[in-house]
TIGU-545595 format. One record per residue (C-alpha): chain; z, x, y; residue in one letter. Coordinates in nm, 4 decimals, decimal comma. Each point is the difference from the previous one (the first is absolute). Example, Ala and Ser with C-alpha at 12.3 -4.5 7.8 and 13.67 -1.06 7.14 Angstrom:
SITE   chain          z          x          y   resn
SITE       A     0,7800     1,2300    -0,4500      a
SITE       A    -0,0660     0,1370     0,3440      s
This chain:
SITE   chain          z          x          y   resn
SITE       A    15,2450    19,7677    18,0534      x
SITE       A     0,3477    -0,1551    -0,0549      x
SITE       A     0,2077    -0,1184     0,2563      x
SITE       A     0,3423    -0,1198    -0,0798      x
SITE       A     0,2104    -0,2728     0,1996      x
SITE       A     0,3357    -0,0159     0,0320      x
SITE       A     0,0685    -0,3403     0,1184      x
SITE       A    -0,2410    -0,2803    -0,0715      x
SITE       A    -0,1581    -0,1412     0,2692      x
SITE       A    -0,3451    -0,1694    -0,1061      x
SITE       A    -0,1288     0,0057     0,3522      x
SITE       A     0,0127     0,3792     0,0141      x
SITE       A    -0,1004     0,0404    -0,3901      x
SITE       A    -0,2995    -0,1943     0,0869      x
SITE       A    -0,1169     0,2119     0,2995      x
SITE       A     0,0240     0,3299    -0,1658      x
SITE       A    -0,1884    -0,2403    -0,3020      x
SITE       A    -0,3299    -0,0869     0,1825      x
SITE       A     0,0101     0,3113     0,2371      x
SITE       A    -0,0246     0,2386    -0,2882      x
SITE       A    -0,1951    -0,2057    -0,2436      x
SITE       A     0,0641     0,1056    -0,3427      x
SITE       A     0,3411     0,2635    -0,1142      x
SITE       A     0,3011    -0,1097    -0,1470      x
SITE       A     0,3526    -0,0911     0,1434      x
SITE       A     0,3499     0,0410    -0,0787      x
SITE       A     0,2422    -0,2998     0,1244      x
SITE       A     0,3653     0,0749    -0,0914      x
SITE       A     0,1855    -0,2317    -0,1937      x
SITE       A    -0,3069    -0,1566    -0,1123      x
SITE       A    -0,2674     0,2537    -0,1459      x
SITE       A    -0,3298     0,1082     0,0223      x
SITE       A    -0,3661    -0,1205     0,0758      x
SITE       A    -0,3514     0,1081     0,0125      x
SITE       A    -0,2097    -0,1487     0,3081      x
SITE       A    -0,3888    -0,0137     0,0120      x
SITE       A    -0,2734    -0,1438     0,1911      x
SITE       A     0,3320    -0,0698     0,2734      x
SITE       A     0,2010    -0,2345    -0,2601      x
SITE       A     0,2724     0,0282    -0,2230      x
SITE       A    -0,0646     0,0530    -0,3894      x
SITE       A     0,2284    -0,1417    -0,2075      x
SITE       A     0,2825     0,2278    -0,1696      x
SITE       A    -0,0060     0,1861    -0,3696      x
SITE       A     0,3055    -0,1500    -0,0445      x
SITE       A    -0,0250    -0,4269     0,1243      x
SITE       A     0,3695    -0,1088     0,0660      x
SITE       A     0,0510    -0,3056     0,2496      x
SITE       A     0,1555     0,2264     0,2878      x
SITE       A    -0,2945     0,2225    -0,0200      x
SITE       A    -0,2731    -0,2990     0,0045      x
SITE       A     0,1693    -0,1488     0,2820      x
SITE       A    -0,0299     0,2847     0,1881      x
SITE       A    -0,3556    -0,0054    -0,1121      x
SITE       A    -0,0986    -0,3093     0,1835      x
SITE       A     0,2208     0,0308     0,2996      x
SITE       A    -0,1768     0,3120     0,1020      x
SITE       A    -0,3543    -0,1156    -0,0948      x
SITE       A     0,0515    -0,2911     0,2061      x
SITE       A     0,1858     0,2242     0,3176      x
SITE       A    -0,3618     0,1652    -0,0661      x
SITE       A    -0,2383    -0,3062     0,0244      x
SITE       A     0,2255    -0,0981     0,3086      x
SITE       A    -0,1198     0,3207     0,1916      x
SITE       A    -0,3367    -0,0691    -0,1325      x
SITE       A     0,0054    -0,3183     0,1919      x
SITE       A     0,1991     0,1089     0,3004      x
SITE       A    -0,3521     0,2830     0,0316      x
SITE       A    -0,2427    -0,2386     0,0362      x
């Protein structure tokens, strides 16, 4: 399943992240990303915009882990 964004907003990427589990997503402006086992994977193509992206969301991820428990 791919589900494209068209604003980035890591709060919201991260939702649809560990709700769906494993797919792909589309952010515009910044590219594409594989997700699995609820976490981002990192890009095909590793450029600093797309790795910072990367972490922000994997952290906005761990952050609703925590706010679970």
């Amino acid at each position: 399943m791919l589900r494209v964004f068209k604003h980035y907003r890591p709060n919201q990427v991260a939702r649809y992240v560990k709700s769906y589990f494993r797919g792909r997503v589309f952010i515009m402006g910044v590219g594409g990303f594989e997700f699995d086992c609820g976490r981002l994977l990192p890009p095909k193509k590793q450029d600093l915009k797309a790795l910072n992206v990367l972490s922000e969301v994997n952290r906005e991820i761990d952050l609703l882990a925590a706010e679970a428990v």
